[in-house]
VOMI-466936 format. One line per field, with one value per atom (N, C-alpha, C): x, y, z; atom name; residue number from 1. Coordinates in nm, 3 decimals. Layout:
residues N
xx	[X  ...] .
yy	[Y  ...] .
zz	[Z  ...] .
bator	[CA  ...] .
nulo	[NUM  ...] .
***
This chain:
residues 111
xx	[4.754  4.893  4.955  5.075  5.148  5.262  5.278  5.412  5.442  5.588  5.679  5.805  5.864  5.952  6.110  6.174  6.322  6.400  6.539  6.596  6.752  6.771  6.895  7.018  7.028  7.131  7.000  7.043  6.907  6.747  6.763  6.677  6.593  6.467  6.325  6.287  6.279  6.261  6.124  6.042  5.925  5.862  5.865  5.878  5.726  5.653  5.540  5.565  5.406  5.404  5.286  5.214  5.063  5.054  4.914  4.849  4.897  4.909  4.872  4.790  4.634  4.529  4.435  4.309  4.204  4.134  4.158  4.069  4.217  4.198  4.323  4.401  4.473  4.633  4.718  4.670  4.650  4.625  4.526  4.508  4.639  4.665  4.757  4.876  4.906  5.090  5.054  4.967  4.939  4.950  4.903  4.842  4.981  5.071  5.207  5.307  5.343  5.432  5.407  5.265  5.257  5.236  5.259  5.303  5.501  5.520  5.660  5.736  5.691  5.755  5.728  5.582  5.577  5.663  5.713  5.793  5.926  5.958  6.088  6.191  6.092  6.191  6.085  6.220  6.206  6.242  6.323  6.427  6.366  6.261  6.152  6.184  6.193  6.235  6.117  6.056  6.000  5.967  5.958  6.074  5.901  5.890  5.798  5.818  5.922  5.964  5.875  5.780  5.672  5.563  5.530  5.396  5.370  5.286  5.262  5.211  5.088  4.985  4.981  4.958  4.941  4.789  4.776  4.602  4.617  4.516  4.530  4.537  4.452  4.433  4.573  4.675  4.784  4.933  4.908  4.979  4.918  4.815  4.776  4.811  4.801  4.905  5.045  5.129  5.233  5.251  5.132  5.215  5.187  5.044  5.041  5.145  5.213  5.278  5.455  5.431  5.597  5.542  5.432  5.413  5.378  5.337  5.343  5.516  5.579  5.778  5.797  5.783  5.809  5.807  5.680  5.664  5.647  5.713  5.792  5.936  5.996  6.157  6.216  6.136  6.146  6.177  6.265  6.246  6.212  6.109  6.079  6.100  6.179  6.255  6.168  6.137  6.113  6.217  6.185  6.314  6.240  6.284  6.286  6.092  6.033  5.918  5.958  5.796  5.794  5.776  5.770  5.759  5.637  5.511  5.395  5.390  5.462  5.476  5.539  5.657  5.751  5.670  5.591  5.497  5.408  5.301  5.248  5.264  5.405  5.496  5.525  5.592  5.599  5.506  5.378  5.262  5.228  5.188  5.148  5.264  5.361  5.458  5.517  5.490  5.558  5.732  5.783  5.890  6.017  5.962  6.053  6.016  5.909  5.935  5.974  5.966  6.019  6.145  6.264  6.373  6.303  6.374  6.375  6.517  6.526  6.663  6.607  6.737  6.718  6.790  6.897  6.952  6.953  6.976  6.950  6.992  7.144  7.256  7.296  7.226  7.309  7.156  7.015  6.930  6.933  6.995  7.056  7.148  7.230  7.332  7.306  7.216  7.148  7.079  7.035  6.953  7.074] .
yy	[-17.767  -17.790  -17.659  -17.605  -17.509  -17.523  -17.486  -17.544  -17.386  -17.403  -17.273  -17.311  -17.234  -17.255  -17.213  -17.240  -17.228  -17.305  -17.225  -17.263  -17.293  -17.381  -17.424  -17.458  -17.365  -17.388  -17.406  -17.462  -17.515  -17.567  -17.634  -17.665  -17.578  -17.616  -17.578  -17.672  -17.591  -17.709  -17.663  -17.758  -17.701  -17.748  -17.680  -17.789  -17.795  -17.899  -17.916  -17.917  -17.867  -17.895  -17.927  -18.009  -18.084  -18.179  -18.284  -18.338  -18.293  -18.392  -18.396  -18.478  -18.458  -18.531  -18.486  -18.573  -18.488  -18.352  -18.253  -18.169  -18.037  -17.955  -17.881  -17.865  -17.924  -17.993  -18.004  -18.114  -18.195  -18.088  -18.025  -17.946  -17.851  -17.767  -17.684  -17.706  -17.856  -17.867  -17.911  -17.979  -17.985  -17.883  -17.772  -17.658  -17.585  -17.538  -17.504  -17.501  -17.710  -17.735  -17.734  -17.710  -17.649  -17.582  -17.433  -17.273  -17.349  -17.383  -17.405  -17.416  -17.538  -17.611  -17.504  -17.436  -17.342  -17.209  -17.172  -17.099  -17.125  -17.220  -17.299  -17.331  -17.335  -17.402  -17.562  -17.625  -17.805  -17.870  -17.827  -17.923  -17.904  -18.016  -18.014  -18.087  -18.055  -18.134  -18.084  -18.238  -18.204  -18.288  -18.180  -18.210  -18.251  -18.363  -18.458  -18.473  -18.405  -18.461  -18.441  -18.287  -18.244  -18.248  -18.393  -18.472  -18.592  -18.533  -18.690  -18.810  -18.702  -18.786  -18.770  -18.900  -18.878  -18.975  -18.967  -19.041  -19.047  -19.137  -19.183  -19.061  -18.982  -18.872  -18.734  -18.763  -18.719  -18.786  -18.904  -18.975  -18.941  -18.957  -18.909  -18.760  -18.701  -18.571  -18.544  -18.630  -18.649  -18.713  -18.841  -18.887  -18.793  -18.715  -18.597  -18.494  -18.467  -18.364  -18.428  -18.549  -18.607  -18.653  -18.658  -18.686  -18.576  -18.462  -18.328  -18.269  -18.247  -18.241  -18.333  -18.396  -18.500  -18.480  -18.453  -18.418  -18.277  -18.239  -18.079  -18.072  -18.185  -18.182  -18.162  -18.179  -18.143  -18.276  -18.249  -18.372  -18.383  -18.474  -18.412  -18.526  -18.499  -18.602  -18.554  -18.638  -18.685  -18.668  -18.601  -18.534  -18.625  -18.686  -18.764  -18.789  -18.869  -18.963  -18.972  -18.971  -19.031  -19.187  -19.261  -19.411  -19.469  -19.316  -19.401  -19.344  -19.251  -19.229  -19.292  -19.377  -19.523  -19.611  -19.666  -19.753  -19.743  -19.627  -19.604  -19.622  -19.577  -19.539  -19.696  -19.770  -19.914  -20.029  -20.039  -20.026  -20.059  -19.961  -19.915  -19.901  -19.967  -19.964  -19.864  -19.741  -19.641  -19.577  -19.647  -19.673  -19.708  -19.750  -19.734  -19.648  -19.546  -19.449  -19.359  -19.277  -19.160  -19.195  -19.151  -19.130  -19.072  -19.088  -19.071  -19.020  -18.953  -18.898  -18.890  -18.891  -18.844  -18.770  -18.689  -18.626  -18.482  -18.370  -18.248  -18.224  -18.197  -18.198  -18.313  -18.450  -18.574  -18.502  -18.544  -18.476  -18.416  -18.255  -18.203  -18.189  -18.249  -18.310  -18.434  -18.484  -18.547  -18.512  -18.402  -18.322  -18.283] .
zz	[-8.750  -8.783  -8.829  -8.802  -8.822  -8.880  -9.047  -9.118  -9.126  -9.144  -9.124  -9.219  -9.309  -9.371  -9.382  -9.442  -9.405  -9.495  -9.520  -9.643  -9.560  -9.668  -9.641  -9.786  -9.841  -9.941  -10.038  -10.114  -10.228  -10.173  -10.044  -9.998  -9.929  -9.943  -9.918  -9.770  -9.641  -9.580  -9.477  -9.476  -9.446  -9.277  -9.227  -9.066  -9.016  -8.972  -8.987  -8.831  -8.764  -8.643  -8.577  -8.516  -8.515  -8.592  -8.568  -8.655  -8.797  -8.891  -9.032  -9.043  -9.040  -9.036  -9.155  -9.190  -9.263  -9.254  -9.409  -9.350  -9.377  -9.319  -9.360  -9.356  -9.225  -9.243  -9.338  -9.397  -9.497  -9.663  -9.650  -9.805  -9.764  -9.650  -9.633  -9.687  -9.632  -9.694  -9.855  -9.899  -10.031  -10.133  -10.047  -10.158  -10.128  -10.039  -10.040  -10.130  -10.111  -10.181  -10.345  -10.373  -10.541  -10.552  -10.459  -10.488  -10.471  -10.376  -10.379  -10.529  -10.531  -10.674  -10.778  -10.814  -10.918  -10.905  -10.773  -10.778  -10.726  -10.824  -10.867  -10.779  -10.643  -10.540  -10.508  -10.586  -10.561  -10.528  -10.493  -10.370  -10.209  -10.185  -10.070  -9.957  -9.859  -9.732  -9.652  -9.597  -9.513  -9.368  -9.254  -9.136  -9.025  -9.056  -8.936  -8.803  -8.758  -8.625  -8.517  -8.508  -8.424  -8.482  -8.525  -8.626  -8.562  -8.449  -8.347  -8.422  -8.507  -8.550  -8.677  -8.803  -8.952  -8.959  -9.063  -9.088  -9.218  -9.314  -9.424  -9.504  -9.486  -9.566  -9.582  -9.435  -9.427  -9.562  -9.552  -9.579  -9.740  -9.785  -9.931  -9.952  -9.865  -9.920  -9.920  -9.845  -9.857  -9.996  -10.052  -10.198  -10.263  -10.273  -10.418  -10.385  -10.293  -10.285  -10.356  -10.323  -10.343  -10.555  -10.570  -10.732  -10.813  -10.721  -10.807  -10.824  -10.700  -10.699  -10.813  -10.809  -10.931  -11.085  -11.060  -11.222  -11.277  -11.175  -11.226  -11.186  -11.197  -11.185  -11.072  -10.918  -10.787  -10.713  -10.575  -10.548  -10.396  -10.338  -10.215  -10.132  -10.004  -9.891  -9.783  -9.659  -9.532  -9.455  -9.344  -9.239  -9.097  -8.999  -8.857  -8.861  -8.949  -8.954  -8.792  -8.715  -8.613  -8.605  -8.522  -8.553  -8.567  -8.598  -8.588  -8.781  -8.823  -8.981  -9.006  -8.944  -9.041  -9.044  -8.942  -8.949  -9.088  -9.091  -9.197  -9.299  -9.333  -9.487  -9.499  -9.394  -9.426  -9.452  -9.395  -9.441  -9.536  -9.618  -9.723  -9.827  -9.773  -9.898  -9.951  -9.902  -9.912  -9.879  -9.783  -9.777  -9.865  -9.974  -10.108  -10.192  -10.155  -10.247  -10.158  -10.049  -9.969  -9.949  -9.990  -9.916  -9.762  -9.651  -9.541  -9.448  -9.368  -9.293  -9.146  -9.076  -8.943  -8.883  -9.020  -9.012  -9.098  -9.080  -9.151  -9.236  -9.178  -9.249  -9.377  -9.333  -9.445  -9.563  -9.530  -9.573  -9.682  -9.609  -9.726  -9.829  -9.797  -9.872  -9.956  -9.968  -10.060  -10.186  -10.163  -10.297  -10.416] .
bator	[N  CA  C  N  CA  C  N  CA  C  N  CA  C  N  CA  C  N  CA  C  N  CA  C  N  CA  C  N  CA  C  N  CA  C  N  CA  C  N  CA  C  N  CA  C  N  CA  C  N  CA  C  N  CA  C  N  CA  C  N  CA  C  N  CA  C  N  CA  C  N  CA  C  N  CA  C  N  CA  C  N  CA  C  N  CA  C  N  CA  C  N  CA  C  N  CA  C  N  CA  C  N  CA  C  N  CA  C  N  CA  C  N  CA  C  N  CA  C  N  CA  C  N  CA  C  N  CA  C  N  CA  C  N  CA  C  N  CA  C  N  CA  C  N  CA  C  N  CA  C  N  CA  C  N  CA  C  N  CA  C  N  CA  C  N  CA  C  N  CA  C  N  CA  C  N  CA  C  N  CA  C  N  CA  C  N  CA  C  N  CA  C  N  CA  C  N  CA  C  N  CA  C  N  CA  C  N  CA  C  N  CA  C  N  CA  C  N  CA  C  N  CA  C  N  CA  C  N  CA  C  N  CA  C  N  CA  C  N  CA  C  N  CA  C  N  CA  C  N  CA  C  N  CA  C  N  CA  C  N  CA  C  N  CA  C  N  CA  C  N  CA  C  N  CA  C  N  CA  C  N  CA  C  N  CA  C  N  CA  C  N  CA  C  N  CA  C  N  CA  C  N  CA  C  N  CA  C  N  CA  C  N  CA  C  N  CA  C  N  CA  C  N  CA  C  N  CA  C  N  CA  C  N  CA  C  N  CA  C  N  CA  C  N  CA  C  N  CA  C  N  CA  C  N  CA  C  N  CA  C  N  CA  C  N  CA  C  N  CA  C  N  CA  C  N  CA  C  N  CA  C  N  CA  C  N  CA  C] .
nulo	[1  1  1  2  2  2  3  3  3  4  4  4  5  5  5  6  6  6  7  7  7  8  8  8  9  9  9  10  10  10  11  11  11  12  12  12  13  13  13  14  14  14  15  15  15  16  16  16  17  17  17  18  18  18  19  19  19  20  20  20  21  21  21  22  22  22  23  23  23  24  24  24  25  25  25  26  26  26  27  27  27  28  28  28  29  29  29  30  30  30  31  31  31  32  32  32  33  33  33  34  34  34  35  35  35  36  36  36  37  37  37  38  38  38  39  39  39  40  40  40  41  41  41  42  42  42  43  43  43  44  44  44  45  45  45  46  46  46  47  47  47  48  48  48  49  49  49  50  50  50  51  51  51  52  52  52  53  53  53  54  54  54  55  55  55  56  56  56  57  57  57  58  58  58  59  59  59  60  60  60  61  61  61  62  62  62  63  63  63  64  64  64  65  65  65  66  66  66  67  67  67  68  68  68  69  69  69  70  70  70  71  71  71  72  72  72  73  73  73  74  74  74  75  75  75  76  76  76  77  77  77  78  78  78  79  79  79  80  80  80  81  81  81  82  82  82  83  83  83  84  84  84  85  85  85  86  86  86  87  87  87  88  88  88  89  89  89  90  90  90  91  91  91  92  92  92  93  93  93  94  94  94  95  95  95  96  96  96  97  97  97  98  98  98  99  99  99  100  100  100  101  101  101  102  102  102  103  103  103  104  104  104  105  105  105  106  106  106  107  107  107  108  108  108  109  109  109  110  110  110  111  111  111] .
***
């Protein structure tokens, strides 16, 4: 997986590309977004759209990453979930905690 970053006004937006599967994917965007947040960019967007594939262990780094933003005053949104990550997030009940967009612009204008 190949995440690449990019700012947009306040926002931090992190564009993932491959698998987010077990294994380092997965520790990669983890271990990121808490250099991110510690260097006091918390306003986290992050942009799923070229994320064919997620797996349990994907989806568990998406929550520690959305409960670490959290409890350092950060707040971290979901940019175009493919329909096999809405599935997941709905699922597992996750869906009421991720805000979600399918748009960039509204997205950001949300934070």
């Amino acid at each position: 997986m190949d995440l690449n970053l990019r700012a947009n006004g306040k926002v931090t937006i992190l564009d993932l590309q491959g698998n987010l599967t077990i294994g380092a994917a997965e520790e990669t965007l983890r271990q990121r977004v808490e250099e991110l947040v510690t260097d006091n960019q918390k306003y986290l967007l992050i942009n799923l759209e070229n994320v064919p594939m997620i797996d349990s262990s994907g989806i568990g780094s998406l929550v520690k990453s959305f409960t670490h933003a959290k409890n350092k005053g950060g707040k971290l949104k979901l940019l175009k979930p493919s329909r096999l990550a809405q599935q997941l997030l709905s699922i597992t009940g996750l869906l009421s905690v991720f805000e979600t967009f399918d748009d960039e612009a509204t997205a950001v204008a949300s934070f």
